[in-house]
mmCIF file of the N, C-alpha and C atoms, coordinates in Angstrom:
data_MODEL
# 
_entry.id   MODEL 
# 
loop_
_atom_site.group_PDB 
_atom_site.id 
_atom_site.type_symbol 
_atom_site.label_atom_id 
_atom_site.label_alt_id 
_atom_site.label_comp_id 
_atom_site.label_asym_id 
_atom_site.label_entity_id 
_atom_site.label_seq_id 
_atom_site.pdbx_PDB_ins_code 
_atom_site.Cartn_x 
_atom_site.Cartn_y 
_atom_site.Cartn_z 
_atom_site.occupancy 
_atom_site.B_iso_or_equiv 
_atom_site.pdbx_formal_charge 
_atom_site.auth_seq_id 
_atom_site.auth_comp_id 
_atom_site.auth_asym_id 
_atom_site.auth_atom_id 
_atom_site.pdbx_PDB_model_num 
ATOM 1   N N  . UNK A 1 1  ? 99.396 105.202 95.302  1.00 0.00 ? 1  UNK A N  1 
ATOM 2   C CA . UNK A 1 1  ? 98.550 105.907 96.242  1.00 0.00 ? 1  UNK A CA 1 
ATOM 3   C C  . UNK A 1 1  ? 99.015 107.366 96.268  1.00 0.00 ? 1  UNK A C  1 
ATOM 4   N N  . UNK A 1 2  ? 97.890 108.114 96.405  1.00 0.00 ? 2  UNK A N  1 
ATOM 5   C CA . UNK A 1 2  ? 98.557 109.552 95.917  1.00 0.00 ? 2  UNK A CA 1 
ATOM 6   C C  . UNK A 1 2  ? 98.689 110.279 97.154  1.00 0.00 ? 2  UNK A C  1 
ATOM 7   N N  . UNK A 1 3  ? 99.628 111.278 97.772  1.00 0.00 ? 3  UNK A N  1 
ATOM 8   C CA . UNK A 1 3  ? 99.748 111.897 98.803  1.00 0.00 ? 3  UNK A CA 1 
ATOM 9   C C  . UNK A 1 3  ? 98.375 112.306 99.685  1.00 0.00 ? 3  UNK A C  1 
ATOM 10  N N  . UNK A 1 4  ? 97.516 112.470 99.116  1.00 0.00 ? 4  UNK A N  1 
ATOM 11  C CA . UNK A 1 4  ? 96.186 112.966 99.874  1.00 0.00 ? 4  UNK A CA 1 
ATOM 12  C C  . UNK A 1 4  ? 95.446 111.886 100.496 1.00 0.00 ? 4  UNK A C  1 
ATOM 13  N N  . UNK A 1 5  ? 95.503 110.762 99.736  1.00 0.00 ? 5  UNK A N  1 
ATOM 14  C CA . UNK A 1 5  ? 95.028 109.358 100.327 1.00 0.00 ? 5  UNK A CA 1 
ATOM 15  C C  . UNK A 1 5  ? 96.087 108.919 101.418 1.00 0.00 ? 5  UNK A C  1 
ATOM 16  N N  . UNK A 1 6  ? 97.193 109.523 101.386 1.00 0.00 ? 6  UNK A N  1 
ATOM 17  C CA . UNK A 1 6  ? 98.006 108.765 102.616 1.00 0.00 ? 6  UNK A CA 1 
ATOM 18  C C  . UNK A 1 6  ? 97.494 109.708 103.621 1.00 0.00 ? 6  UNK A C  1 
ATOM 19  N N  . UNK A 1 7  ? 97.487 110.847 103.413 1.00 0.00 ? 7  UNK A N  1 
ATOM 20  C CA . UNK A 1 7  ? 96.767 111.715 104.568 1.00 0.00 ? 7  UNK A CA 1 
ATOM 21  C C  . UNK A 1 7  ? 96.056 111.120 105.302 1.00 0.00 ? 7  UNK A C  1 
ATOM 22  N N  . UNK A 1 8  ? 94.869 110.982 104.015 1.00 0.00 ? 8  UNK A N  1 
ATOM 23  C CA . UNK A 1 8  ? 93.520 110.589 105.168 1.00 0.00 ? 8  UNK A CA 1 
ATOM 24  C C  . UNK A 1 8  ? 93.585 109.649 105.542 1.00 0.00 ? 8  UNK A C  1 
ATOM 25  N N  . UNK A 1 9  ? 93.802 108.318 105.296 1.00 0.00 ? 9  UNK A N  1 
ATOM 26  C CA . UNK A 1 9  ? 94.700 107.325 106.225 1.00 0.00 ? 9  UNK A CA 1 
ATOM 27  C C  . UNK A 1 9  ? 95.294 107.568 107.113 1.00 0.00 ? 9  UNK A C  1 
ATOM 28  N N  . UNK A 1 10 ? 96.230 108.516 107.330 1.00 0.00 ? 10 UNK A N  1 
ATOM 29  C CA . UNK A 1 10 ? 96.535 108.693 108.529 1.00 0.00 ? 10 UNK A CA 1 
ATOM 30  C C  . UNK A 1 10 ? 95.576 109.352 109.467 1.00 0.00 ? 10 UNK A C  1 
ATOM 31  N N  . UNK A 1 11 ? 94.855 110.320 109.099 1.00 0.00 ? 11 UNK A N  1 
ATOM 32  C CA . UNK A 1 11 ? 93.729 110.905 109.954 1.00 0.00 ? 11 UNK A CA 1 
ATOM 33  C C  . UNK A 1 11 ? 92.995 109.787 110.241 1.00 0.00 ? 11 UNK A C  1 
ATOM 34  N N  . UNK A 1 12 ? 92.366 108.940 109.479 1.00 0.00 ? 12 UNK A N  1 
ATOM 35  C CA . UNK A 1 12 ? 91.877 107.916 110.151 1.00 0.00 ? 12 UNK A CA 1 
ATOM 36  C C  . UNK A 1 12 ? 92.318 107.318 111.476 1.00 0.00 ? 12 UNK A C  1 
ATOM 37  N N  . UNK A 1 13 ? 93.639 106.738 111.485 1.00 0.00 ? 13 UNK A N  1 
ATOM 38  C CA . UNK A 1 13 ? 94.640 106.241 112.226 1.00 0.00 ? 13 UNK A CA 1 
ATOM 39  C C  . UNK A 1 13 ? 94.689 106.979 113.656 1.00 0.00 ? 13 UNK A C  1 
ATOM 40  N N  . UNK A 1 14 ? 95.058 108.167 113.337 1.00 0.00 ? 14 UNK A N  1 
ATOM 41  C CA . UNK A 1 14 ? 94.955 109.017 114.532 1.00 0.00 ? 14 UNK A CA 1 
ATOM 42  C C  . UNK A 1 14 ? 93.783 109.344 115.239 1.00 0.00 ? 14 UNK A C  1 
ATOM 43  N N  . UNK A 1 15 ? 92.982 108.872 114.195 1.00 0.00 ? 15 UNK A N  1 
ATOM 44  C CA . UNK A 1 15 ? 91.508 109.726 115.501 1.00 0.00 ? 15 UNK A CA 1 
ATOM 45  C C  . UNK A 1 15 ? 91.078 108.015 115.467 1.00 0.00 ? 15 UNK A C  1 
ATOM 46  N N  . UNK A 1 16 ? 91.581 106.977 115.316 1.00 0.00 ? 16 UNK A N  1 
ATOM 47  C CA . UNK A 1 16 ? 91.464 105.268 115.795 1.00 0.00 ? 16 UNK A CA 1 
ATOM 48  C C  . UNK A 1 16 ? 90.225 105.212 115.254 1.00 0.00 ? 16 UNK A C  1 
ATOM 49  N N  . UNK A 1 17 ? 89.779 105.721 114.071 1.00 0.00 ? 17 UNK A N  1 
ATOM 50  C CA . UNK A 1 17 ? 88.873 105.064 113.748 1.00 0.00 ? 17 UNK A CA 1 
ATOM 51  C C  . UNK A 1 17 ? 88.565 104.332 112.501 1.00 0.00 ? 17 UNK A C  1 
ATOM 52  N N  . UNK A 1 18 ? 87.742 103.332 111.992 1.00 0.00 ? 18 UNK A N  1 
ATOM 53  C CA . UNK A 1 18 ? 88.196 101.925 111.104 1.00 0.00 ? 18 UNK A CA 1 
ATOM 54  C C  . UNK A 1 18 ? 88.207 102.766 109.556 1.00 0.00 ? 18 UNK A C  1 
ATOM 55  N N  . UNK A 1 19 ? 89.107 102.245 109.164 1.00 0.00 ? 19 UNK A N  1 
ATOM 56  C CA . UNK A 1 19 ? 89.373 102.605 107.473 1.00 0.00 ? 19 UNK A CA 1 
ATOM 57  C C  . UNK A 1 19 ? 88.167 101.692 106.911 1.00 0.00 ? 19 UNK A C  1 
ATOM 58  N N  . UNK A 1 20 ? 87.712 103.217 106.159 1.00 0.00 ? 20 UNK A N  1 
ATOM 59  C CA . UNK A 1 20 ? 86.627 102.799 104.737 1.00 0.00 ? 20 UNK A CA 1 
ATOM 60  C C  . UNK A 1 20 ? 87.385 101.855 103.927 1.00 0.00 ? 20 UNK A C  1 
ATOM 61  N N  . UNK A 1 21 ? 86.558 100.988 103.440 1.00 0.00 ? 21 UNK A N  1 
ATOM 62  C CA . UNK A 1 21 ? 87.028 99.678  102.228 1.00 0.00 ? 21 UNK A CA 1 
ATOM 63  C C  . UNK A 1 21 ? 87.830 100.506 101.647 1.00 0.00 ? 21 UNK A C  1 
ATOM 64  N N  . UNK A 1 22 ? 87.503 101.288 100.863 1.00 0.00 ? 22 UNK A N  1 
ATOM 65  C CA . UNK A 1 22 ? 88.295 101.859 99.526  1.00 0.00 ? 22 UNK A CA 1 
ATOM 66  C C  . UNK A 1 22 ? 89.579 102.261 100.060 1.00 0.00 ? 22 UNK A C  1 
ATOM 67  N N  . UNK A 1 23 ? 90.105 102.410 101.345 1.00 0.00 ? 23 UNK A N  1 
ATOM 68  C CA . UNK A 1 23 ? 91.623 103.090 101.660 1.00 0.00 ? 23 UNK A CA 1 
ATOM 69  C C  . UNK A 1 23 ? 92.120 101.069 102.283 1.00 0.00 ? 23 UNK A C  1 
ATOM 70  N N  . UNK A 1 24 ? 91.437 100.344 102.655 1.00 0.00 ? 24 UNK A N  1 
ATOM 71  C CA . UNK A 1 24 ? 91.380 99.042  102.917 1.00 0.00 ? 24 UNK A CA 1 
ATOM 72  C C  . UNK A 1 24 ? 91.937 98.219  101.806 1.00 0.00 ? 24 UNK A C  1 
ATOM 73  N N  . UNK A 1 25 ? 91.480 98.775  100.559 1.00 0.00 ? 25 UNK A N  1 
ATOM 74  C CA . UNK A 1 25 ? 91.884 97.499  99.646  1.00 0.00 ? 25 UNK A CA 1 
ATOM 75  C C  . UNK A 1 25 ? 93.097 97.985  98.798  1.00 0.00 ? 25 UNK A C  1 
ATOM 76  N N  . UNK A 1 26 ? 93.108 99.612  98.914  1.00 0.00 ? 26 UNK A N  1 
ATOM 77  C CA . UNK A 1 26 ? 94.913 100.231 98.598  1.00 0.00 ? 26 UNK A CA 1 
ATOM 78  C C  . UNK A 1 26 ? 95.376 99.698  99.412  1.00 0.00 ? 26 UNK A C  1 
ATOM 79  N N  . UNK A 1 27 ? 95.286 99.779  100.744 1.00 0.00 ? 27 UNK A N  1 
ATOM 80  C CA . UNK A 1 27 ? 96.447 99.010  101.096 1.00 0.00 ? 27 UNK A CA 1 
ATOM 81  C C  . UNK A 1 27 ? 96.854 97.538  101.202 1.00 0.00 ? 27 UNK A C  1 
ATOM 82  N N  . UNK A 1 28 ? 95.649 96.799  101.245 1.00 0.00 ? 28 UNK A N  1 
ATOM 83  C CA . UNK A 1 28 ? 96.212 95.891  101.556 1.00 0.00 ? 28 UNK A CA 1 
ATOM 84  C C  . UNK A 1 28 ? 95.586 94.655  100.409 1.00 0.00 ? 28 UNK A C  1 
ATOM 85  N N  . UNK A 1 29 ? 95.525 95.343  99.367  1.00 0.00 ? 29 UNK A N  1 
ATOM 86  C CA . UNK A 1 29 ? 95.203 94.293  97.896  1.00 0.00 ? 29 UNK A CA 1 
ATOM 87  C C  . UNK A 1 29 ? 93.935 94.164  98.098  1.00 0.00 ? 29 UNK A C  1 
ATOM 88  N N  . UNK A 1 30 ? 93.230 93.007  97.509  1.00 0.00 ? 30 UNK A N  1 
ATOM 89  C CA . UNK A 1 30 ? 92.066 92.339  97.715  1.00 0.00 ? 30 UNK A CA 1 
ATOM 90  C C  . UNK A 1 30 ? 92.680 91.131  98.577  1.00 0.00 ? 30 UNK A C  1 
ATOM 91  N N  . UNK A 1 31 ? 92.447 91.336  100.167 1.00 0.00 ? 31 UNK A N  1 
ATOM 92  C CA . UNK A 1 31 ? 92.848 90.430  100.956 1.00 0.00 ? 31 UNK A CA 1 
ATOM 93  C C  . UNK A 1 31 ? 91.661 89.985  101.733 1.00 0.00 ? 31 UNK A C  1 
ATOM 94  N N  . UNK A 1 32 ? 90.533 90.304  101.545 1.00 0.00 ? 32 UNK A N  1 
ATOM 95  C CA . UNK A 1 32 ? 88.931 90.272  102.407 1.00 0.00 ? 32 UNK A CA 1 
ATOM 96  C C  . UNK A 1 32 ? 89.140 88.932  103.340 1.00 0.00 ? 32 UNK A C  1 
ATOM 97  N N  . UNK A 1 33 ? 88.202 88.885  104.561 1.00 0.00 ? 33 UNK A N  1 
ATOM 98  C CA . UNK A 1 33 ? 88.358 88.268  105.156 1.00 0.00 ? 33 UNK A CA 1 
ATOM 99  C C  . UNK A 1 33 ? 86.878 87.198  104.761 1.00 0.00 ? 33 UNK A C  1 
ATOM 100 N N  . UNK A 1 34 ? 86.473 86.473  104.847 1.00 0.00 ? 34 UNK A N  1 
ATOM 101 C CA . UNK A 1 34 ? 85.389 85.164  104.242 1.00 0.00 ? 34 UNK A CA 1 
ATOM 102 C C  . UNK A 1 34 ? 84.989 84.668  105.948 1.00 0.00 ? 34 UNK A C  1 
ATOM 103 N N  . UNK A 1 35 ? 83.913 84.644  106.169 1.00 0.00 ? 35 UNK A N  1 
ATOM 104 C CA . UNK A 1 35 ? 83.000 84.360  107.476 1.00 0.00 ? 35 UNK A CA 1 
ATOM 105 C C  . UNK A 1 35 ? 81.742 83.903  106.807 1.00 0.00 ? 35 UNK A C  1 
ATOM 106 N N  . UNK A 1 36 ? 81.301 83.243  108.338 1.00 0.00 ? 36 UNK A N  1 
ATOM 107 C CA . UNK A 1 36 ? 79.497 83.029  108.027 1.00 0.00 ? 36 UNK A CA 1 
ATOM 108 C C  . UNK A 1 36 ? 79.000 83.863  109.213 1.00 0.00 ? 36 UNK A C  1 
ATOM 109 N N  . UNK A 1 37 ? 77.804 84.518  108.380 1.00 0.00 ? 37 UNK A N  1 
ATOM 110 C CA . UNK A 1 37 ? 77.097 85.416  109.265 1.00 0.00 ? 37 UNK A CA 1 
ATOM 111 C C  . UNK A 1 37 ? 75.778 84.536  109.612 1.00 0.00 ? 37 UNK A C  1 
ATOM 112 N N  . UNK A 1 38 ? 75.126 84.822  110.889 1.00 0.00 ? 38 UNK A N  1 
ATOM 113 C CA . UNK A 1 38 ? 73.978 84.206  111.325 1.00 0.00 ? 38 UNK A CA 1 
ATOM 114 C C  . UNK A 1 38 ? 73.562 84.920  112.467 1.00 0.00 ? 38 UNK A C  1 
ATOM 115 N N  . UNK A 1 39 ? 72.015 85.174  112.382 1.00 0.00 ? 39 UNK A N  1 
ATOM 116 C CA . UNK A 1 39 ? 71.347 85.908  113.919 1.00 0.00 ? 39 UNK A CA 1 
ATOM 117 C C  . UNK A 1 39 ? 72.614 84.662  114.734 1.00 0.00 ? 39 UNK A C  1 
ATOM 118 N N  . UNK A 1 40 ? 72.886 85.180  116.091 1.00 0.00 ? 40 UNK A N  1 
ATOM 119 C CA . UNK A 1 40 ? 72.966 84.603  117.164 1.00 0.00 ? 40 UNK A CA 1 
ATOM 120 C C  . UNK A 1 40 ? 74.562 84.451  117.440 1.00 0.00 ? 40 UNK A C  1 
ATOM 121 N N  . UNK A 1 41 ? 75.438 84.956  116.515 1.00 0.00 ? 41 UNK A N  1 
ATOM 122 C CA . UNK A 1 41 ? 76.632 84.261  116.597 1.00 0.00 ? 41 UNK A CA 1 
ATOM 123 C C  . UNK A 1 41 ? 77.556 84.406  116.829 1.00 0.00 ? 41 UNK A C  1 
ATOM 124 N N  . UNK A 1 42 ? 78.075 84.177  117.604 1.00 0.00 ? 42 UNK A N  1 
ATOM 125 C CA . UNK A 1 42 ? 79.529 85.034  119.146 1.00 0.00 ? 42 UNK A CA 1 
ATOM 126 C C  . UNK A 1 42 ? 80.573 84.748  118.240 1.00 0.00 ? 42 UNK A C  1 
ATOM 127 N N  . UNK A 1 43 ? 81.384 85.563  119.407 1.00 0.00 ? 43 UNK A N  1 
ATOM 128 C CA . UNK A 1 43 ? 83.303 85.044  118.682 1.00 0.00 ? 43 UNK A CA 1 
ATOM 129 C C  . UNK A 1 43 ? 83.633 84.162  120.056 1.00 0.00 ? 43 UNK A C  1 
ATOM 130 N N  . UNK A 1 44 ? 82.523 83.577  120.695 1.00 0.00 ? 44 UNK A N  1 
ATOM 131 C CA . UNK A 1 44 ? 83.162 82.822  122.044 1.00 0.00 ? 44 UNK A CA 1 
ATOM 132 C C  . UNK A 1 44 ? 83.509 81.389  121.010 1.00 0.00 ? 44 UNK A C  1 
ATOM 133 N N  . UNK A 1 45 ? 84.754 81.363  122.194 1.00 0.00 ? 45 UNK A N  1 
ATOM 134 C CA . UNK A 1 45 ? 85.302 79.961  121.513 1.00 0.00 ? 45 UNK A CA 1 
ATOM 135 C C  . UNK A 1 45 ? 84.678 78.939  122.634 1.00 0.00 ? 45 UNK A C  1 
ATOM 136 N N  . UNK A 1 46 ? 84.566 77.798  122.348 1.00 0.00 ? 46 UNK A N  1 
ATOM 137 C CA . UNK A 1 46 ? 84.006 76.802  123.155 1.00 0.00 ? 46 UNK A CA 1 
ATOM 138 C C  . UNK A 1 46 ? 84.622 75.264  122.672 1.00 0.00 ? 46 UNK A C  1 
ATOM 139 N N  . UNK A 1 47 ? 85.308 74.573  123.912 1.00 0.00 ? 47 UNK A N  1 
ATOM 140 C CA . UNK A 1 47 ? 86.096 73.283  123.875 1.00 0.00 ? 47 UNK A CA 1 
ATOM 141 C C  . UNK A 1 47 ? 84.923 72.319  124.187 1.00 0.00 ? 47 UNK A C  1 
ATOM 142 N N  . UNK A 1 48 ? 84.991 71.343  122.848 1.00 0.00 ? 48 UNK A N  1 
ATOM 143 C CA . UNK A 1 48 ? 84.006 70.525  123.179 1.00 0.00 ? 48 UNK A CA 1 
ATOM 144 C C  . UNK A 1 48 ? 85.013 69.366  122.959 1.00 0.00 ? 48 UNK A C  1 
ATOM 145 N N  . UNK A 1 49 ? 84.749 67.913  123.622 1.00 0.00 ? 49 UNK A N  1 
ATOM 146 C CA . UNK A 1 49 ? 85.065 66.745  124.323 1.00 0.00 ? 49 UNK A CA 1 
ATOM 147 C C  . UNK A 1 49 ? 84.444 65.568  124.447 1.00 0.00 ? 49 UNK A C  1 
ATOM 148 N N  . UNK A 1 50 ? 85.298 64.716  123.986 1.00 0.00 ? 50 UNK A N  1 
ATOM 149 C CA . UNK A 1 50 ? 84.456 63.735  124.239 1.00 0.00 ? 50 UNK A CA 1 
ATOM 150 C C  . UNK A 1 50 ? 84.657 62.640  125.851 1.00 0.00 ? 50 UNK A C  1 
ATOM 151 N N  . UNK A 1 51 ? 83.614 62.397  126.393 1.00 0.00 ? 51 UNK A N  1 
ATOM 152 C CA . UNK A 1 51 ? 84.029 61.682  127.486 1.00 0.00 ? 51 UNK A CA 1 
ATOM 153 C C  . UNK A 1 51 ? 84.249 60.113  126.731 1.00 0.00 ? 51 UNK A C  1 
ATOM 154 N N  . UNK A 1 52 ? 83.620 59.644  126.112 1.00 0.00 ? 52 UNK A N  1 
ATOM 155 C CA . UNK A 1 52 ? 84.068 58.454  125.942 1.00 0.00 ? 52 UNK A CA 1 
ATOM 156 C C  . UNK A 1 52 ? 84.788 58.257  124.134 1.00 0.00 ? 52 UNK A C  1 
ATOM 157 N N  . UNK A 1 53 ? 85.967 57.615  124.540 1.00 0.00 ? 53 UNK A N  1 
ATOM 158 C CA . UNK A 1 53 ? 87.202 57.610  123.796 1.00 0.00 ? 53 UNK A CA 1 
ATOM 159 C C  . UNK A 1 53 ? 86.997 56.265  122.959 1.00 0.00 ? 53 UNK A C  1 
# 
C-alpha cells in the first residue's frame, strides 16, 4: 500500500466516513461479507419457541 493510500484512509477515518471497496479490500484481503437481500428485511432479531415440547 503506497503512502498516499494510507493517507486517504486515514482521511476517511477521521471525517468517520465508510471506506470505498477499493481501500476495503487493501486492507482487509478479499474478506466480503455474503447476506440475502430482500424488500422488507430488518436486522431485528426475533426468539421464536415452541410451546409444545
Amino acid at each position: 500500500m503506497t503512502e498516499q493510500e494510507q493517507q486517504e484512509i486515514l482521511r476517511y477515518i477521521e471525517a468517520v466516513k465508510p471506506l470505498p471497496d477499493q481501500y476495503r479490500f487493501l486492507l482487509f484481503e478479499d474478506m466480503r461479507e455474503v447476506g440475502l437481500v430482500r424488500n422488507g428485511k430488518t436486522s431485528e432479531v426475533c426468539n421464536i419457541f415452541s410451546l409444545f415440547k
